[in-house]
C-alpha positions as CSV (number, residue, x, y, z in Angstrom):
1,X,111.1,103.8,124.4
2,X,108.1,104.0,122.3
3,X,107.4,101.5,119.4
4,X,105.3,100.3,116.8
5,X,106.5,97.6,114.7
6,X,104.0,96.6,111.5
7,X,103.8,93.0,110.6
8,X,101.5,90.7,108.1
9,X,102.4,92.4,104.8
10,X,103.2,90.5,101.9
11,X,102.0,89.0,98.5
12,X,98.8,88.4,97.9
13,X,96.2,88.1,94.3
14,X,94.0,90.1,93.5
15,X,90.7,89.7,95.5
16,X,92.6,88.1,98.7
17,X,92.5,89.3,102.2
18,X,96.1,89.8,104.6
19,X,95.4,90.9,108.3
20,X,97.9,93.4,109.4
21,X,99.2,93.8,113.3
22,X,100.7,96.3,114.6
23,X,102.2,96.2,118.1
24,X,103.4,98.7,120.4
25,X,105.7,99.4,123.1
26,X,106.8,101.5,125.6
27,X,103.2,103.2,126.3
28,X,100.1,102.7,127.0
29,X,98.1,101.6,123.8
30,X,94.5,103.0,125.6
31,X,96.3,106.9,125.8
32,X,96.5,106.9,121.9
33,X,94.7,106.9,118.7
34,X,96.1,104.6,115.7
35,X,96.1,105.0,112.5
36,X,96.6,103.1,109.5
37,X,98.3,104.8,106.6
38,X,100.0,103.9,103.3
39,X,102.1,105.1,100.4
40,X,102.6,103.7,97.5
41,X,105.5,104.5,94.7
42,X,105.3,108.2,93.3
43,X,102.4,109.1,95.6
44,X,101.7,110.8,98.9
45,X,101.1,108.7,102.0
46,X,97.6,108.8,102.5
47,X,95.1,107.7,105.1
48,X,94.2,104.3,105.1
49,X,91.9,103.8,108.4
50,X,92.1,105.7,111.9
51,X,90.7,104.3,115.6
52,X,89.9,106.0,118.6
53,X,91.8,105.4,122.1
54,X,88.7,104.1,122.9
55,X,88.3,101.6,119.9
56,X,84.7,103.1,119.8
57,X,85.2,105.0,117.0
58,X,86.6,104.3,113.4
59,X,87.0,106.3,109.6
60,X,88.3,104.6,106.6
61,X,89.3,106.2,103.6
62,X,86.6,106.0,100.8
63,X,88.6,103.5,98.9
64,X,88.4,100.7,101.7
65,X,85.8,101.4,103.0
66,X,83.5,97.9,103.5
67,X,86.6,96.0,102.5
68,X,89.1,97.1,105.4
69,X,88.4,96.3,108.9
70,X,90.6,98.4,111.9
71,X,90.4,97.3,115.1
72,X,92.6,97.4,118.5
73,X,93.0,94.6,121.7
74,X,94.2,96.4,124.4
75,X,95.5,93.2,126.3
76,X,97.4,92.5,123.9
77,X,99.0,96.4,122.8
78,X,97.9,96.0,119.3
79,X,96.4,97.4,116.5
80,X,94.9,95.2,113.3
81,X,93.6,96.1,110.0
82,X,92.0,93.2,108.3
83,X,92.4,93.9,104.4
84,X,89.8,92.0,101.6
85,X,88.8,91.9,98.0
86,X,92.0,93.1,97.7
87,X,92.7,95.2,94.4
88,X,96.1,96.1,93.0
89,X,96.0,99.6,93.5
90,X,96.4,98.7,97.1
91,X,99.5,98.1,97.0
92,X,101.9,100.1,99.4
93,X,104.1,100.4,101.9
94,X,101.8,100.4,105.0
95,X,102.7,101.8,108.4
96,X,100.7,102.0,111.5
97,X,101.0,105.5,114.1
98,X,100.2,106.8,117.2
99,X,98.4,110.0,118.2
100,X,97.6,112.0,121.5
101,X,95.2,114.2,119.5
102,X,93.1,112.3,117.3
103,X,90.0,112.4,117.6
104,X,86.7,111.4,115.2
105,X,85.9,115.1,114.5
106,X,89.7,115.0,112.3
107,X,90.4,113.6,109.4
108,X,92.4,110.7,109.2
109,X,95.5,112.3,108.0
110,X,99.2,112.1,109.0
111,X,99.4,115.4,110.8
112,X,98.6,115.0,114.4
113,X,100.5,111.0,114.8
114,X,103.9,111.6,116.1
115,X,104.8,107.8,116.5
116,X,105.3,105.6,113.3
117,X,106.6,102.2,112.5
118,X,108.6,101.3,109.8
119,X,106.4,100.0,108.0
120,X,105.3,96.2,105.9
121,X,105.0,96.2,102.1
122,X,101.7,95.2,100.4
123,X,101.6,93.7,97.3
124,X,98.8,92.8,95.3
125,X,99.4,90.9,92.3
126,X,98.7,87.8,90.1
């Protein structure tokens, strides 16, 4: 059975870093493309970060970008996005999802991942 379960959220101040995992089961991590994505209270889910099934190749949404790192280790089936300078409009329910299709030359938007976790709540606060 295919999985993703999202792990490392939690409560953090303003200007802090949290590195979230996501791990997967039941395929094989290399055949997919991951993406971050979030949604925060009364707003869409939106796009957060997105990786190739190579790890090669990487977008971020112009709102983390030079703050968020995404990265994937293959040994290990899992997928990280290491979050800093952490504001409070980044708080959100993140979730982590798979795609066949993804590629660099799509945006890194929600239609095309067919697998999703259940997500790990971010909140940044003082």
């Amino acid at each position: 059975q295919l999985q993703l379960v999202e792990s490392g959220g939690g409560l953090v101040q303003p200007g802090g870093s949290l590195r979230l995992s996501c791990a997967v089961s039941g395929f094989t991590l290399d055949n997919y493309a991951i993406g971050w994505f979030r949604q925060a209270p009364g707003k869409e889910r939106e796009g957060v970060s997105c990786i190739t099934r190579s790890g090669l190749g990487t977008k971020y949404a112009d709102s983390v970008k030079g703050r968020f790192t995404i990265s994937r280790d293959s040994a290990k089936n899992t997928v990280y996005l290491q979050m800093a300078s952490l504001k409070p409009e980044d708080t959100a329910i993140y979730y982590c999802a798979a795609s066949r299709v993804w590629t660099l030359s799509r945006l890194c938007r929600s239609d095309g991942f067919s697998f999703w976790g259940q997500g790990t709540q971010v909140t940044v606060s003082s």
